[in-house]
N, C-alpha and C positions, 0 to 999 in steps of 0.2 A: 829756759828750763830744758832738760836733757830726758828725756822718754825714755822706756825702753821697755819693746814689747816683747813678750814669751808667744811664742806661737809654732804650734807644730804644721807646717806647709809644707802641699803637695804639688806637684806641677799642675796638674789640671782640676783639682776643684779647692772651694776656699776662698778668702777672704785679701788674696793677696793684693790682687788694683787697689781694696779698700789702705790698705797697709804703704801703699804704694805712695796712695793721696797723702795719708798721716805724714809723710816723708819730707813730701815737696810742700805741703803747708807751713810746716815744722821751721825750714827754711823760711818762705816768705814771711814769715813771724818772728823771726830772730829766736825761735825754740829748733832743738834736735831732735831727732828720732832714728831710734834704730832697732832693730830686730836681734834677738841675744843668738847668735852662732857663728860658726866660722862664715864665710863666703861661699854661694853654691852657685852655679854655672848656668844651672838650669833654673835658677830661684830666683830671680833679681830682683831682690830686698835689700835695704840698709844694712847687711849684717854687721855684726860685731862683738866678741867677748869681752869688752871693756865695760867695765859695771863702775868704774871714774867716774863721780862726778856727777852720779844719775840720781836723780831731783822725785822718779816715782818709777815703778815698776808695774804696768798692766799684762795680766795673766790673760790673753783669747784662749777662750777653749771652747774649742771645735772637735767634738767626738772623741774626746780624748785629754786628761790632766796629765798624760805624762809628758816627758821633756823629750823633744825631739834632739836634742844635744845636750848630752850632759847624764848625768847622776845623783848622787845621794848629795857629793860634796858639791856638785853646780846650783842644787836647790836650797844647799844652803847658802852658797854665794848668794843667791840670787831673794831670799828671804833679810840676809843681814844688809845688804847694798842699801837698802833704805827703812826707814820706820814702818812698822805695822801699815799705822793713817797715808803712808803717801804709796799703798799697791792697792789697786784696783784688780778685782774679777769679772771681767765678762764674761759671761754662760749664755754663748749664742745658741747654746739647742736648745735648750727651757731644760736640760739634766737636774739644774738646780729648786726639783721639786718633787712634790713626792711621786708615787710610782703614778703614770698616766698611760690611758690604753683606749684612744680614738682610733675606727676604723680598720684596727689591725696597726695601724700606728702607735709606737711607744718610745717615752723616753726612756727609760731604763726594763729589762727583764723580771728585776726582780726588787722586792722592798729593798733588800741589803743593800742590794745597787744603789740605789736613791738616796738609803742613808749615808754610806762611805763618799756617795758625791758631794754633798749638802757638807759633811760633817770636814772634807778637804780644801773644799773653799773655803770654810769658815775658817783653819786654819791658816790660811795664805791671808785673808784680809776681813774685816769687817764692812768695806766696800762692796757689794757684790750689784754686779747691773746686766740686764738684761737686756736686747733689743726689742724691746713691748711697750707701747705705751701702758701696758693696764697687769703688771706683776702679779702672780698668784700671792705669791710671798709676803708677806708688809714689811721685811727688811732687806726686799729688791728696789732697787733704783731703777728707774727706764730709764733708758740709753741705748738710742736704736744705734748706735754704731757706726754701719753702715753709711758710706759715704755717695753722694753724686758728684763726681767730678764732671765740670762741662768742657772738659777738654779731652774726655772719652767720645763728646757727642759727632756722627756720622750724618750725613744727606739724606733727608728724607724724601729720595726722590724713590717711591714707589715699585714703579713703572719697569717693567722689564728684567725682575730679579729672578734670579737663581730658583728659588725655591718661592712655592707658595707660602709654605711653613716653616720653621726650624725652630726645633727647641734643643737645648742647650742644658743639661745638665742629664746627670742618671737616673738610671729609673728605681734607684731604692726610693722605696712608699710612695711612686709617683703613680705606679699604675691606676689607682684610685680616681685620679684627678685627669690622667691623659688618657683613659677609658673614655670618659666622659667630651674630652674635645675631640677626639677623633669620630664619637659618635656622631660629635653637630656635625662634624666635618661630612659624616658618608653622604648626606641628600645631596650636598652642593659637590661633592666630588671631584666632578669635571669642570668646576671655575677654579679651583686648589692648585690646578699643576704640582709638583715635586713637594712630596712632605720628606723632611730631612731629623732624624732626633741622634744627637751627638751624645755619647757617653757612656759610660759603663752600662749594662745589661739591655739593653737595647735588640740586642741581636741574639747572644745566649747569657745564660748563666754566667756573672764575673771566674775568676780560676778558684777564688777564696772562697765564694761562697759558701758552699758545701762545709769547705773544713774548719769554716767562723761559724755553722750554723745559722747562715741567713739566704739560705734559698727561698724565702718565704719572702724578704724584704725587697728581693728583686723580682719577683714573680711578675712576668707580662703575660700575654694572649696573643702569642708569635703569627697563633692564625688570623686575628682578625686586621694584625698588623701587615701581615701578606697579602688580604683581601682590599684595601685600603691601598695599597702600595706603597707602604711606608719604609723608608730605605733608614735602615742603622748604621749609624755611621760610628768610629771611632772617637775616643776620647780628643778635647779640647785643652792646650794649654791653657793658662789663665791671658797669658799676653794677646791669643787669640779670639779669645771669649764675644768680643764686641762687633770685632767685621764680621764674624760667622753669624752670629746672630742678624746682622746685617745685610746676611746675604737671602734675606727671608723677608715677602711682604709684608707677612706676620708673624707672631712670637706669642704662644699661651705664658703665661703668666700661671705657675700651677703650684703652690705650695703643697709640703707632706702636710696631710692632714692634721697633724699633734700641731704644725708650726701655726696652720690657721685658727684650728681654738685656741693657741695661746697669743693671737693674733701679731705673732714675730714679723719684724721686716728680716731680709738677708740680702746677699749681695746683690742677687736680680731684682729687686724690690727696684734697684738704682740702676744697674746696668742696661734692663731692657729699652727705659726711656730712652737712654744716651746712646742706642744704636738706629742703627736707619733702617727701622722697620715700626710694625705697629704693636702695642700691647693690648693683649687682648687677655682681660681680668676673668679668673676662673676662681673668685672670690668673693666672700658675702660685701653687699652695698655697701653697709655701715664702715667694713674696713675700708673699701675702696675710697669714696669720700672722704674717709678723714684724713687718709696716707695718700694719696694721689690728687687730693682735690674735685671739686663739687661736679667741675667738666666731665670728670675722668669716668663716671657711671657712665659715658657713652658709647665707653670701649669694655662693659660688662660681660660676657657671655652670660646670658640671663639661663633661670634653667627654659626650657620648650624652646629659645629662642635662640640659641645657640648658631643654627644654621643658614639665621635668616642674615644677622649680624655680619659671621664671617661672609655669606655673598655678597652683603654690602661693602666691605671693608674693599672688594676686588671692583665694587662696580664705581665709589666712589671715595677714592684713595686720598686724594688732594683732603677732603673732608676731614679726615681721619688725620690727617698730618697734623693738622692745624691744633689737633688736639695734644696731638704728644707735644708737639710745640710749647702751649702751653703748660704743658705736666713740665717741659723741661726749666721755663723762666721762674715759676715756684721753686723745682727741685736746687737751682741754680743759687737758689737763695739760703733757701731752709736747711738743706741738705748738704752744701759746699764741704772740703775737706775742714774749711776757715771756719765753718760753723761746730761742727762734729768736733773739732779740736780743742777750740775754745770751749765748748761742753765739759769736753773730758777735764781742761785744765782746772774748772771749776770743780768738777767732783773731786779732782786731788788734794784741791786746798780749802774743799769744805768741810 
């Protein structure tokens, strides 16, 4: 069977290792996979404008329905290439719902928005899935997506890293949630050594902000982030995502608020395992447990408890390994690119 995903990718945030896995699976499967564009230098994905041959068209949409290459007449190449029943939509922000507004978190600004959203995927496919086990929708499919590749996985050897902390992704609608870890963090402070947070607004306002109207999505607390010591670092390529994360004894775990009540996995749901460091869950029990397994509440940030946890994590590391360990021989299973794959090929041909 011959794939071909639609997807608008950026160098440093996104779904691309996942895209990556679809790839080399695709292969050891005797299926193909490819990404619909010319070849990018800085992207290394399957690209390709050959719609030859292609067995089903899945649409990622990630912040965006439009075509990252192409136009009016590529969308309709890319609509006639195969039947209605074999293009799949995935709507990994939960966009495909009606207007939602947690926390200051939102899927869409405004009703219209929600509707023109809803109303475009319904035109690309009658397929539409979400990364959620539990759809608002009743004619969303669950389909977390998201892949664990165990050939992303890193040394859990502790001892002697870089950073106390690193968190790895931007701070659009994070502040909510990394207000919150840095708090447990301030009693135990001087066990933390180096907090490191890579990615856009970290350090100031992105350059766009402003002129997209989302100074509000990036909005941090620069001073308490100063007072804490916490160093901003530059954005991440995707290729780098895992050792950076790696280079951290530990790793919050912090979803935007909207993703956690629609209780979405995303790319770090899978990535943070597979690096050598610890996850450390800024997330209600019930999801943790069900997506991480029964272990996995041991690496909770509970709320008051917060900072008793991360001191433990530093006094008894070995412990804590043993746990990702096992988060990883589950994720190895359930979560493989061979499983996700075989998922998807199912939805195509059902």
């Amino acid at each position: 069977m011959k794939l071909v995903f639609v997807y608008y990718a950026y160098e440093n945030q996104g779904s691309q290792l996942d895209l990556q896995g679809y790839a080399r699976a695709a292969r050891e499967m005797g299926h193909e996979v490819t990404v619909y564009g010319p070849p990018s230098a800085k992207i290394p994905l399957d690209y390709s404008e050959d719609l030859g041959g292609a067995d089903a068209v899945v649409f990622v949409f990630e912040w965006t329905t439009s075509l990252q290459h192409g136009d009016r007449l590529t969308w309709l190449r890319l609509l006639s290439a195969v039947p209605r029943n074999r293009r799949v939509v995935i709507d990994c922000d939960g966009q495909y719902n009606d207007l939602i507004n947690i926390d200051g978190d939102f899927n869409h600004r405004t009703e219209a928005s929600s509707r023109a959203w809803i109303d475009f995927c319904d035109e690309v496919s009658d397929k539409i899935c979400q990364p959620t086990p539990r759809p608002l929708r009743p004619n969303v499919r669950p389909f977390l997506f998201h892949i664990y590749d165990p050939t992303w996985e890193r040394p859990l050897d502790l001892r002697n890293r870089e950073f106390g902390m690193v968190y790895v992704g931007h701070s659009k609608f994070r502040w909510h949630g990394m207000s919150q870890v840095l708090r447990a963090i301030e009693p135990v402070r001087d066990r933390v050594g180096r907090i490191a947070l890579f990615g856009h607004g970290w350090s100031s306002q992105p350059a766009w902000a402003a002129e997209m109207g989302m100074e509000e999505i990036y909005r941090i607390d620069a001073g308490f982030m100063d007072k804490l010591r916490v160093e901003p670092m530059d954005p991440i390529p995707f290729g780098r995502v895992i050792d950076t994360m790696s280079r951290g004894t530990f790793n919050p775990v912090v979803y935007r608020p909207l993703f956690e009540h629609l209780d979405m996995v995303t790319c770090r749901t899978f990535e943070t395992p597979a690096a050598g460091t610890v996850p450390l869950f800024l997330l209600n029990e019930r999801y943790v447990k069900e997506v991480f397994g029964a272990g996995a509440e041991q690496l909770l940030l509970s709320a008051g408890g917060g900072s008793e946890k991360i001191a433990d994590v530093f006094a008894q590391p070995d412990r804590y390994a043993e746990v990702v360990r096992e988060i990883r021989a589950d994720f190895a299973v359930r979560h493989s690119p061979q499983a996700r794959l075989r998922d998807l090929i199912g939805i195509i041909e059902s």
